[in-house]
N, C-alpha and C positions, 0 to 999 in steps of 0.2 A: 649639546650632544644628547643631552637626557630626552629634552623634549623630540630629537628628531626619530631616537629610539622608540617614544613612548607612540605619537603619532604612528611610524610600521608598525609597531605593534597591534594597534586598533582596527589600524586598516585588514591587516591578513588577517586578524582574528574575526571579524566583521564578513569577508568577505567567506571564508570557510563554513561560517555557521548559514548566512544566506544561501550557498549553494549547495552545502550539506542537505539542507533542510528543503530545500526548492526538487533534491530530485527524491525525498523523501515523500513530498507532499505532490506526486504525478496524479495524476486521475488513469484508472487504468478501467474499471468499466461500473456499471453502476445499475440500476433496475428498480423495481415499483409492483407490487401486485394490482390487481386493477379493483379489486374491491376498495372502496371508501368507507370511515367513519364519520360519525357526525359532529361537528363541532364542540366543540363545548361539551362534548358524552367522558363518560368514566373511563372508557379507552383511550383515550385523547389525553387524560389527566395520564394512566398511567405510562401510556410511549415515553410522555416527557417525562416522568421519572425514570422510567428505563434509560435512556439515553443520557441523562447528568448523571447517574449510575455511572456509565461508560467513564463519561468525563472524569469521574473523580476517581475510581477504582485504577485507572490508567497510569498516573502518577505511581502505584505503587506497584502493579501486576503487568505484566506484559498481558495476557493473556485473565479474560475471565467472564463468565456467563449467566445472569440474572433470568429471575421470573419472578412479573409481579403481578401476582392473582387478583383477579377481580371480584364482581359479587354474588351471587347464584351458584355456588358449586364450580366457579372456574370461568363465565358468564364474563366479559372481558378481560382477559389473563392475556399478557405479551408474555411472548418469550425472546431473548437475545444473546450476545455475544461479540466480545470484538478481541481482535487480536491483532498485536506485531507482530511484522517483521523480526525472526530468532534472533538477526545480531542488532537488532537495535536495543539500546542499553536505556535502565531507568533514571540513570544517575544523570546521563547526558539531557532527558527531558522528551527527545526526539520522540518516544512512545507517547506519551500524553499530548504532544501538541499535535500529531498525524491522529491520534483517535481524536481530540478535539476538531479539527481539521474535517475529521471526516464525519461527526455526525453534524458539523453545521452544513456541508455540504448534505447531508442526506436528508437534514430537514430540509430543504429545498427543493431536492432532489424529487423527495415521495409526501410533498406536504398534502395531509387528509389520507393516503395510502395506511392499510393493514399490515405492511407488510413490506421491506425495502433491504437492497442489500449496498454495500458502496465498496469499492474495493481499490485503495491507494498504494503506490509502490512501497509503502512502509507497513500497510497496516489495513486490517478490514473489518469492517461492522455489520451488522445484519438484525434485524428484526423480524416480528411477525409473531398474529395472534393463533396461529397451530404449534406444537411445540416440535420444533427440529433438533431439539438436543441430544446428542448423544445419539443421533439417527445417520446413519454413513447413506450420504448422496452421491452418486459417480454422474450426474446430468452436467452437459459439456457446458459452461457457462460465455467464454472465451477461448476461440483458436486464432490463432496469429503465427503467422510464417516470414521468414525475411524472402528476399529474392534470392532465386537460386542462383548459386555460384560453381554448378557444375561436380562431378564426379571428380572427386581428387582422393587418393588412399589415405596421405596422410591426417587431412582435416577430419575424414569419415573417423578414421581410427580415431582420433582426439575427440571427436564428438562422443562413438562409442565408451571412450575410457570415462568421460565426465556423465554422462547417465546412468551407465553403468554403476559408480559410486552412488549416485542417487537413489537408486534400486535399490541397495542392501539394509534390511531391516535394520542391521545395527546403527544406523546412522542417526536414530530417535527423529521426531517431527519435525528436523528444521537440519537439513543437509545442504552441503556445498562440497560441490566438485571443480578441483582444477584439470585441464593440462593445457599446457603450453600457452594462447592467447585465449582460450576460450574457458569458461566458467558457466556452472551450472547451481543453479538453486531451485529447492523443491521443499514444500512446508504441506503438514496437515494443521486444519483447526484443533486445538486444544481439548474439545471436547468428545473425540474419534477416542478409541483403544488402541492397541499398539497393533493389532493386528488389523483393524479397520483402516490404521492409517495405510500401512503395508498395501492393503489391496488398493484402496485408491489412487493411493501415487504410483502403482504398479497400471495402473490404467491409463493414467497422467502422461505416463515415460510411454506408454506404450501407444499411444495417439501420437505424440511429440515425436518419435521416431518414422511412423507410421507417415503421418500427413505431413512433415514441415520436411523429409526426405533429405535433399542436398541442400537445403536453406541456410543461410547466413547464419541465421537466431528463430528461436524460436519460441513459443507461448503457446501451455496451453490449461487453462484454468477449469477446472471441475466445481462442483457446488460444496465441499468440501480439502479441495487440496490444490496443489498445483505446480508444476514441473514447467521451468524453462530455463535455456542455453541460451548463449551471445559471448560475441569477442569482449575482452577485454572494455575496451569502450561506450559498452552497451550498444545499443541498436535504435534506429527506429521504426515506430510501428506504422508513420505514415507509409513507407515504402516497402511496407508486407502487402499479403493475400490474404485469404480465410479468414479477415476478422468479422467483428460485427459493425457492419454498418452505420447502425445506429445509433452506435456510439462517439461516432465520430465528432458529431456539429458540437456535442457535450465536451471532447475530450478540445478540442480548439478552444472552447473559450473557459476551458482551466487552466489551458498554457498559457494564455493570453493574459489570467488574472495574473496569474504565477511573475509575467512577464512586466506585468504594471507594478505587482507587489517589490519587484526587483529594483525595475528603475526610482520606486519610490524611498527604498531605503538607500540607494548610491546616493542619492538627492539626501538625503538627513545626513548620511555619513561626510559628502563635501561640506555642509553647513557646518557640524563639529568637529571637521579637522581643520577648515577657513576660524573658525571662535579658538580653537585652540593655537592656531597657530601665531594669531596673531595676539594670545597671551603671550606665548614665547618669546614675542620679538619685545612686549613690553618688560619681560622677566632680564631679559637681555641688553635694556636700554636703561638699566638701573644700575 
Protein backbone atom coordinates (compact mmCIF):
# COMPACT_ATOMS: atom_id res chain seq x y z
CA UNK A 1 0.00 0.00 0.00
CA UNK A 2 2.88 2.49 0.98
CA UNK A 3 4.51 1.86 -2.16
CA UNK A 4 1.50 2.19 -4.53
CA UNK A 5 0.87 5.64 -2.56
CA UNK A 6 4.43 6.69 -2.84
CA UNK A 7 4.58 5.81 -6.72
CA UNK A 8 1.03 8.52 -7.35
CA UNK A 9 2.68 10.51 -5.45
CA UNK A 10 5.68 10.99 -7.76
CA UNK A 11 3.76 10.58 -10.68
CA UNK A 12 1.30 13.77 -9.99
CA UNK A 13 3.92 15.53 -8.49
CA UNK A 14 6.24 15.10 -11.56
CA UNK A 15 3.76 15.70 -13.95
CA UNK A 16 2.45 19.17 -12.23
CA UNK A 17 5.86 20.57 -12.08
CA UNK A 18 6.58 19.48 -15.93
CA UNK A 19 3.56 21.28 -17.19
CA UNK A 20 3.60 24.03 -14.59
CA UNK A 21 6.90 24.88 -15.89
CA UNK A 22 6.46 24.00 -19.69
CA UNK A 23 3.78 26.82 -20.00
CA UNK A 24 6.01 28.94 -17.93
CA UNK A 25 8.79 28.52 -20.12
CA UNK A 26 6.52 29.61 -23.78
CA UNK A 27 8.50 31.54 -26.14
CA UNK A 28 6.31 34.50 -26.65
CA UNK A 29 8.59 36.94 -28.98
CA UNK A 30 12.18 37.62 -29.13
CA UNK A 31 14.62 40.28 -31.18
CA UNK A 32 18.33 41.38 -31.89
CA UNK A 33 19.71 44.71 -32.71
CA UNK A 34 21.48 44.45 -35.92
CA UNK A 35 24.73 46.08 -34.89
CA UNK A 36 27.49 43.39 -33.98
CA UNK A 37 30.57 43.24 -31.51
CA UNK A 38 33.61 41.62 -31.96
CA UNK A 39 34.50 38.63 -30.61
CA UNK A 40 36.68 38.13 -27.97
CA UNK A 41 36.33 42.40 -27.39
CA UNK A 42 35.61 43.80 -23.78
CA UNK A 43 31.95 44.08 -24.64
CA UNK A 44 31.61 40.44 -25.21
CA UNK A 45 33.49 39.90 -21.80
CA UNK A 46 30.93 42.11 -20.18
CA UNK A 47 27.36 40.86 -21.85
CA UNK A 48 28.35 37.62 -20.29
CA UNK A 49 28.82 39.06 -17.07
CA UNK A 50 25.60 40.70 -17.51
CA UNK A 51 23.69 37.86 -18.14
CA UNK A 52 25.09 35.33 -15.20
CA UNK A 53 24.20 38.42 -13.26
CA UNK A 54 20.59 37.72 -14.32
CA UNK A 55 21.11 34.11 -13.56
CA UNK A 56 22.12 34.39 -10.14
CA UNK A 57 20.33 37.57 -9.04
CA UNK A 58 17.10 35.52 -10.22
CA UNK A 59 17.00 33.03 -7.40
CA UNK A 60 16.64 35.73 -5.05
CA UNK A 61 14.75 38.84 -6.88
CA UNK A 62 11.99 38.60 -9.18
CA UNK A 63 12.79 41.63 -10.73
CA UNK A 64 16.30 43.54 -11.11
CA UNK A 65 18.54 45.50 -13.39
CA UNK A 66 22.60 45.69 -13.78
CA UNK A 67 25.21 48.06 -15.60
CA UNK A 68 28.40 46.99 -16.26
CA UNK A 69 30.68 49.73 -17.38
CA UNK A 70 33.42 49.50 -19.53
CA UNK A 71 36.59 51.30 -20.25
CA UNK A 72 37.01 54.97 -21.69
CA UNK A 73 34.48 56.89 -19.79
CA UNK A 74 31.64 54.27 -20.32
CA UNK A 75 33.31 53.01 -23.86
CA UNK A 76 31.71 49.36 -23.75
CA UNK A 77 29.13 49.63 -20.83
CA UNK A 78 25.90 47.14 -21.15
CA UNK A 79 23.13 47.87 -19.76
CA UNK A 80 20.10 45.22 -18.57
CA UNK A 81 17.23 43.87 -16.86
CA UNK A 82 15.14 40.98 -16.48
CA UNK A 83 12.00 40.31 -14.90
CA UNK A 84 8.99 37.74 -13.82
CA UNK A 85 6.07 37.22 -14.16
CA UNK A 86 4.21 39.14 -10.54
CA UNK A 87 2.79 35.66 -9.36
CA UNK A 88 5.68 33.63 -9.96
CA UNK A 89 7.16 32.97 -6.53
CA UNK A 90 11.02 32.57 -5.50
CA UNK A 91 10.54 29.98 -3.32
CA UNK A 92 8.93 27.60 -5.98
CA UNK A 93 12.32 28.41 -8.19
CA UNK A 94 9.97 28.90 -11.44
CA UNK A 95 11.71 32.72 -11.53
CA UNK A 96 15.11 31.63 -11.80
CA UNK A 97 14.81 28.71 -14.11
CA UNK A 98 12.49 31.00 -16.87
CA UNK A 99 15.26 33.82 -16.52
CA UNK A 100 17.80 31.03 -16.81
CA UNK A 101 15.67 29.56 -19.56
CA UNK A 102 15.54 32.57 -21.17
CA UNK A 103 19.06 34.17 -21.32
CA UNK A 104 20.27 30.66 -22.68
CA UNK A 105 17.77 31.20 -25.31
CA UNK A 106 18.78 34.68 -25.94
CA UNK A 107 22.37 33.76 -26.29
CA UNK A 108 21.44 32.04 -29.23
CA UNK A 109 18.92 33.98 -30.05
CA UNK A 110 21.23 37.46 -30.59
CA UNK A 111 24.83 35.58 -30.46
CA UNK A 112 27.46 38.59 -31.49
CA UNK A 113 24.21 41.17 -31.18
CA UNK A 114 24.67 44.73 -29.05
CA UNK A 115 21.64 44.43 -27.99
CA UNK A 116 18.73 41.68 -27.64
CA UNK A 117 15.44 41.33 -25.80
CA UNK A 118 13.51 37.77 -25.26
CA UNK A 119 10.26 37.70 -23.84
CA UNK A 120 8.82 34.28 -22.13
CA UNK A 121 5.30 33.59 -20.79
CA UNK A 122 6.93 33.73 -17.15
CA UNK A 123 9.53 36.13 -17.52
CA UNK A 124 11.68 38.69 -19.71
CA UNK A 125 15.22 39.87 -20.24
CA UNK A 126 16.70 42.39 -22.31
CA UNK A 127 20.00 43.98 -22.98
CA UNK A 128 21.79 46.53 -24.82
CA UNK A 129 24.93 48.86 -24.95
CA UNK A 130 22.69 52.41 -24.86
CA UNK A 131 21.10 52.67 -21.37
CA UNK A 132 17.16 52.11 -21.39
CA UNK A 133 16.89 52.23 -17.80
CA UNK A 134 14.50 53.98 -16.24
CA UNK A 135 13.45 55.49 -19.85
CA UNK A 136 9.37 54.77 -20.41
CA UNK A 137 9.08 53.18 -24.01
CA UNK A 138 5.27 52.82 -25.44
CA UNK A 139 6.92 51.23 -29.09
CA UNK A 140 4.30 48.39 -29.95
CA UNK A 141 6.64 45.38 -29.69
CA UNK A 142 3.83 42.48 -30.23
CA UNK A 143 -0.03 42.67 -31.36
CA UNK A 144 -1.95 39.47 -31.37
CA UNK A 145 -5.62 39.02 -31.72
CA UNK A 146 -7.67 35.82 -31.29
CA UNK A 147 -10.49 35.25 -33.93
CA UNK A 148 -13.50 37.08 -33.71
CA UNK A 149 -16.39 35.56 -32.12
CA UNK A 150 -18.80 38.23 -32.99
CA UNK A 151 -20.78 41.12 -31.06
CA UNK A 152 -22.27 39.66 -27.94
CA UNK A 153 -23.28 42.23 -24.76
CA UNK A 154 -22.36 39.99 -22.31
CA UNK A 155 -18.86 38.84 -23.17
CA UNK A 156 -18.14 42.77 -24.27
CA UNK A 157 -19.33 43.62 -20.81
CA UNK A 158 -16.88 41.03 -19.19
CA UNK A 159 -14.22 41.92 -21.26
CA UNK A 160 -14.76 45.61 -20.38
CA UNK A 161 -15.06 44.71 -16.59
CA UNK A 162 -11.49 42.87 -16.69
CA UNK A 163 -9.43 45.75 -18.51
CA UNK A 164 -11.07 47.99 -16.91
CA UNK A 165 -9.54 46.53 -13.47
CA UNK A 166 -6.28 46.56 -15.18
CA UNK A 167 -6.49 50.35 -15.87
CA UNK A 168 -6.56 51.49 -12.30
CA UNK A 169 -3.56 52.88 -10.95
CA UNK A 170 -4.09 51.21 -7.74
CA UNK A 171 -3.44 48.03 -8.84
CA UNK A 172 0.76 48.42 -8.56
CA UNK A 173 2.79 46.87 -11.72
CA UNK A 174 1.55 43.41 -11.96
CA UNK A 175 -2.40 43.28 -12.04
CA UNK A 176 -5.00 40.60 -12.68
CA UNK A 177 -8.54 40.94 -13.50
CA UNK A 178 -11.27 38.43 -13.33
CA UNK A 179 -15.01 37.94 -14.58
CA UNK A 180 -16.65 35.26 -15.16
CA UNK A 181 -14.50 32.84 -17.88
CA UNK A 182 -12.21 35.43 -18.97
CA UNK A 183 -9.02 36.89 -17.07
CA UNK A 184 -6.80 39.68 -17.64
CA UNK A 185 -3.04 40.37 -16.83
CA UNK A 186 -1.00 43.35 -17.35
CA UNK A 187 2.67 44.09 -15.90
CA UNK A 188 5.17 47.11 -16.19
CA UNK A 189 9.11 46.43 -16.02
CA UNK A 190 10.31 47.10 -12.59
CA UNK A 191 12.19 49.81 -13.55
CA UNK A 192 9.24 52.50 -14.92
CA UNK A 193 7.81 54.84 -11.81
CA UNK A 194 4.34 54.42 -10.83
CA UNK A 195 3.26 56.97 -12.91
CA UNK A 196 5.33 55.83 -16.08
CA UNK A 197 3.89 52.48 -15.43
CA UNK A 198 0.19 54.09 -15.55
CA UNK A 199 0.64 55.68 -18.70
CA UNK A 200 1.97 52.69 -20.53
CA UNK A 201 -0.47 50.17 -19.69
CA UNK A 202 -2.91 52.83 -20.30
CA UNK A 203 -1.65 52.72 -23.84
CA UNK A 204 -1.41 48.77 -23.63
CA UNK A 205 -5.31 48.58 -22.60
CA UNK A 206 -6.02 51.06 -24.92
CA UNK A 207 -4.59 49.33 -28.29
CA UNK A 208 -5.98 45.97 -26.85
CA UNK A 209 -9.41 47.37 -26.76
CA UNK A 210 -8.85 49.25 -29.94
CA UNK A 211 -7.33 46.48 -32.34
CA UNK A 212 -8.40 42.97 -30.92
CA UNK A 213 -12.21 44.54 -30.95
CA UNK A 214 -14.63 41.37 -30.63
CA UNK A 215 -11.58 38.84 -30.36
CA UNK A 216 -11.58 35.72 -28.38
CA UNK A 217 -8.00 36.95 -26.51
CA UNK A 218 -6.00 39.13 -26.85
CA UNK A 219 -2.11 40.43 -26.68
CA UNK A 220 -0.55 43.28 -26.79
CA UNK A 221 2.98 43.96 -25.66
CA UNK A 222 4.69 47.35 -25.65
CA UNK A 223 8.66 47.91 -25.00
CA UNK A 224 7.98 48.45 -21.61
CA UNK A 225 4.65 46.78 -20.51
CA UNK A 226 1.97 44.75 -21.51
CA UNK A 227 -1.90 44.14 -21.35
CA UNK A 228 -3.64 40.88 -22.31
CA UNK A 229 -7.22 39.00 -22.02
CA UNK A 230 -8.30 35.24 -22.74
CA UNK A 231 -10.77 32.70 -21.37
CA UNK A 232 -10.07 30.81 -18.92
CA UNK A 233 -8.07 28.11 -20.75
CA UNK A 234 -5.74 30.56 -22.33
CA UNK A 235 -5.71 30.90 -26.09
CA UNK A 236 -3.86 30.29 -29.03
CA UNK A 237 -1.72 32.46 -30.85
CA UNK A 238 -1.43 30.26 -33.81
CA UNK A 239 -5.11 30.96 -34.60
CA UNK A 240 -4.89 34.98 -34.03
CA UNK A 241 -4.27 37.93 -36.58
CA UNK A 242 -1.95 40.95 -36.12
CA UNK A 243 0.98 39.26 -34.85
CA UNK A 244 4.47 39.27 -36.05
CA UNK A 245 5.22 37.17 -38.54
CA UNK A 246 8.54 36.59 -37.92
CA UNK A 247 8.28 35.26 -35.06
CA UNK A 248 6.61 32.43 -35.81
CA UNK A 249 9.23 29.74 -37.42
CA UNK A 250 11.09 30.73 -33.80
CA UNK A 251 8.00 30.25 -31.82
CA UNK A 252 7.52 26.51 -33.57
CA UNK A 253 10.58 25.18 -32.78
CA UNK A 254 10.42 26.25 -28.92
CA UNK A 255 7.26 24.36 -28.78
CA UNK A 256 8.66 21.68 -30.46
CA UNK A 257 11.81 21.60 -27.96
CA UNK A 258 9.37 22.14 -25.02
CA UNK A 259 7.58 19.18 -26.63
CA UNK A 260 10.90 16.85 -26.88
CA UNK A 261 11.85 18.09 -23.45
CA UNK A 262 8.35 16.63 -22.32
CA UNK A 263 8.46 13.36 -23.91
CA UNK A 264 11.93 13.03 -22.57
CA UNK A 265 11.11 13.42 -19.05
CA UNK A 266 7.75 10.98 -19.22
CA UNK A 267 10.54 8.59 -20.63
CA UNK A 268 13.00 8.91 -17.14
CA UNK A 269 9.68 9.11 -15.16
CA UNK A 270 8.38 5.29 -16.73
CA UNK A 271 11.98 4.16 -16.06
CA UNK A 272 11.76 5.19 -12.10
CA UNK A 273 8.54 4.07 -11.53
CA UNK A 274 9.23 0.50 -13.62
CA UNK A 275 12.81 0.45 -10.89
CA UNK A 276 10.65 1.35 -8.22
CA UNK A 277 8.25 -0.84 -8.70
CA UNK A 278 9.70 -3.64 -9.10
CA UNK A 279 11.45 -2.90 -5.62
CA UNK A 280 8.09 -3.18 -4.29
CA UNK A 281 7.24 -6.39 -5.43
CA UNK A 282 10.68 -7.63 -4.15
CA UNK A 283 9.78 -5.75 -0.65
CA UNK A 284 6.64 -7.69 -0.92
CA UNK A 285 8.25 -11.20 -1.80
CA UNK A 286 10.07 -11.21 1.62
Amino acid sequence: MFCTKTLLLITVLFLLGTFTFAAVDTFVYGGCSQTKYFPGSPYESNVNSLLTSFVSSASLYTYNNFTVNGISGGDGSVYGLYQCRGDLSLGSGDCARCVARAVSRLGSLCAGATGGALQLEGCFVKYDNSTFLGVEDKTVVVRRCGSPVGYNSDEMTRRDSVVGYLSTSSGGSYRVGVSGELQGVAQCTGDLSASECQDCLMEAIGRLKTDCGTAAWGDVYLAKCYARYSGRGGHSRANGYGGNRDNNDDEIQKTLAIIVGLIAGVTLLVVLLSFMSKSCERVKGK
